[in-house]
N, C-alpha and C positions, 0 to 999 in steps of 0.2 A: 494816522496811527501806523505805526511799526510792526508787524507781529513777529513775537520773542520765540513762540511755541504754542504744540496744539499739544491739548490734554487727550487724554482717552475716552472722556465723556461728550469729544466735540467740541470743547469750549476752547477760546484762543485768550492767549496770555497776551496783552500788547501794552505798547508802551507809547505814552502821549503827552500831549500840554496839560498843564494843572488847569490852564486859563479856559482850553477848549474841552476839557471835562466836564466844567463847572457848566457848562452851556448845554450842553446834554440833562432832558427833560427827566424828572423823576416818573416813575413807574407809576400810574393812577392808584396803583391797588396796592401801593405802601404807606406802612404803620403812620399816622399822623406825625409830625413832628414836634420833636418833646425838650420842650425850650431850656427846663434845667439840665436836660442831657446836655443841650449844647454849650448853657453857659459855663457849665463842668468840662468839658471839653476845650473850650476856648482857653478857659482859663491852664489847663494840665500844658497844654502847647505853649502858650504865652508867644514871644513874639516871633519865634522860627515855627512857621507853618511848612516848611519842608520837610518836616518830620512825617507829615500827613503825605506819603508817598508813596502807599502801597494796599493792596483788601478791596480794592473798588469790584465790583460786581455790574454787567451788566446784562442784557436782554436784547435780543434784536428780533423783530418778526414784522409780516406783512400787514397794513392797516387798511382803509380804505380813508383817501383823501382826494374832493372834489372827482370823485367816479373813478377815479383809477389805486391802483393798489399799488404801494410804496412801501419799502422798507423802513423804516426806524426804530433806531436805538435808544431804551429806557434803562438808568441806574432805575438799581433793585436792592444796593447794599452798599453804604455811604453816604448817606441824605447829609447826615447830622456834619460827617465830614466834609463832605462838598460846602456847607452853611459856611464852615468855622472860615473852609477859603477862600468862598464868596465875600464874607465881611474882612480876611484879611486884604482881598484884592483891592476891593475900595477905598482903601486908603493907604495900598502902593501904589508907584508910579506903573506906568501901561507896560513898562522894560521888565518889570519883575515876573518871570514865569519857571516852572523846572518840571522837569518829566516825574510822571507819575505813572504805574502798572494799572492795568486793568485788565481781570478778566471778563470777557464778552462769548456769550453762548446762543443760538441761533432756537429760536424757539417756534411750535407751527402754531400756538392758538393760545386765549387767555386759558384757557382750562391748564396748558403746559406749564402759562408765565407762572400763574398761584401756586404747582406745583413744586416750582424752581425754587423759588422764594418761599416754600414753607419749608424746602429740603436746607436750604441754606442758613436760613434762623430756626433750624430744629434745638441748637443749642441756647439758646435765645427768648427764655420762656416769656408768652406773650398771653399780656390779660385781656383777656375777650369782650370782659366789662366794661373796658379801661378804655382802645382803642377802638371806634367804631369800625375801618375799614379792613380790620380784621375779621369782626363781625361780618359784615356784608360780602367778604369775597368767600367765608363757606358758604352762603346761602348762594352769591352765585355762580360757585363750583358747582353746588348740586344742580343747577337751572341746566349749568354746564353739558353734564355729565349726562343728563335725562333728553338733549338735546343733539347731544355728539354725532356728526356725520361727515360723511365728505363734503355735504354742502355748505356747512361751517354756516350753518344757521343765525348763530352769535357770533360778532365779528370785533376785534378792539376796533377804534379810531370814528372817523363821523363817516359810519356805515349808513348807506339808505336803503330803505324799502326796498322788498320786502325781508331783508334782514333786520337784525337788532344790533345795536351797539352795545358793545360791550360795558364800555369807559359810562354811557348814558345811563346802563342799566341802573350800575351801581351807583352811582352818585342818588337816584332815586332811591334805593335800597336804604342809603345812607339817612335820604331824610324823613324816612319811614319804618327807621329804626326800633324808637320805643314799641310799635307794634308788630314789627317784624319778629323781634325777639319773644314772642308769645308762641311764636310757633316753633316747632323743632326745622333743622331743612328739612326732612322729608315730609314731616307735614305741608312745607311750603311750597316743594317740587311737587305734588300731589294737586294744588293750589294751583298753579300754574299751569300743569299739563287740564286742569280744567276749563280755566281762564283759556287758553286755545282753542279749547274745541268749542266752546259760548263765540268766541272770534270769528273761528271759521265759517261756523251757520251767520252769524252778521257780515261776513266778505261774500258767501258765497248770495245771501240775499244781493246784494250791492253786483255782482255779478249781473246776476238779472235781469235788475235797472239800469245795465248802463249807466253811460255819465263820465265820465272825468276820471273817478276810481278804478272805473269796470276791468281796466287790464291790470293795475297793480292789485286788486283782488281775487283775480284769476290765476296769478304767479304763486298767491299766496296759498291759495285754494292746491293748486299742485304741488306747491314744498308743501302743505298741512301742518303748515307753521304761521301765524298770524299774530304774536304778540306786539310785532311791531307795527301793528292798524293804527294803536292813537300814539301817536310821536309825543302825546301830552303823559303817555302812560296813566291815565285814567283804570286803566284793568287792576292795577296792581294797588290803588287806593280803595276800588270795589273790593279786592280782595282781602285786604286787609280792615278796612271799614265798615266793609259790608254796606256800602254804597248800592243803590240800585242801577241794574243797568241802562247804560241810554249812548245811542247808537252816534 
């Protein structure tokens, strides 16, 4: 990538391949994609998709991949776009490519990325009903937000113990929807900060006993953070189900 220019908000203006655009992964915590959007789209370009060479949006922030921490960059704004020149690409030849702009902004945390991306589709009115993972990233803004610390408790990417994943979270969030929505977030954040401290007394027993756990439960026990005990996310089906607990 090129960079054109740096904005005032940090963010840089650059300039790339349409081809290596399209390869840059979507942002987890973007709107579903909405198929007659795109066949409307496809259809308004018709056969010059060079038209589609400007508006990209993207995210860059630190992840956790195989224990170490990596940069990588997520589109945020352009999905529908990227589609129409993904399907255009498949049926040009490999030679067919041309520069397209993107802005890209460096972000510290998902609590930032949701922030980014609500500031940017503010004009963009978005149904709550309609989209699930809209649904699911205020609820886990607030988890976010009641969580917030230098230790970055909540992490995007395949964060481990004794953190949480971010990306993990939601996607559970997601299939726990219909009930999730019964509660407001703060009644959910509330839910949550309770679900920890039911955790913490179950880590710090396991402390105890030794075994296997006994030091990732002792880590956990000192951040007083513990949602991430069952990788199965069990806590968050008792909380919503009202499941009994079991260890």
């Amino acid at each position: 990538m090129e960079c054109l220019h740096v904005y005032n908000d940090g963010s840089y203006l650059y300039r790339m391949s349409a081809r290596a655009l399209c390869c840059i992964p979507i942002w987890k915590g973007n709107r579903m994609i909405d198929m007659e959007h795109f066949e409307r789209l496809k259809t308004s370009v018709g056969s010059d998709c060079r038209v589609l060479d400007s508006g990209y949006k993207m995210i860059q922030y630190e992840e956790d991949e195989d224990g170490q921490r990596v940069k990588k960059s997520y589109v945020v704004d352009g999905q529908h776009r990227i589609r129409v020149l993904q399907d255009a690409f498949s049926q040009l030849g490999r030679e067919v490519d041309f520069v397209v702009t993107v802005t890209e902004i460096e972000v510290a945390s998902e609590q930032e990325a949701i922030r980014y991306f609500n500031q940017i589709n503010h004009a963009k009115p978005i149904s709550y009903t309609e989209d699930e993972r809209m649904v699911a990233n205020r609820y886990l803004e607030g988890v976010l937000k009641e969580y917030d610390s230098k230790l970055r408790l909540i992490r995007p990417g395949a964060t481990r113990r004794p953190y949480l994943s971010s990306d993990r979270f939601r996607e559970h969030l997601i299939k726990n929807l219909p009930l999730l929505t019964l509660y407001s977030v703060e009644s959910f954040v509330e839910l949550c900060r309770i679900a920890n401290e039911r955790l913490l007394e179950l880590v710090r027993t396991r402390c105890e006993q030794g075994g296997a756990d006994a030091l990732m439960a002792k880590k956990m026990v000192e951040l007083g953070f513990a949602l991430a005990w069952d990788e199965k996310y069990k806590w968050l089906r008792i909380l919503l189900k009202r499941e009994s607990m079991v260890s």
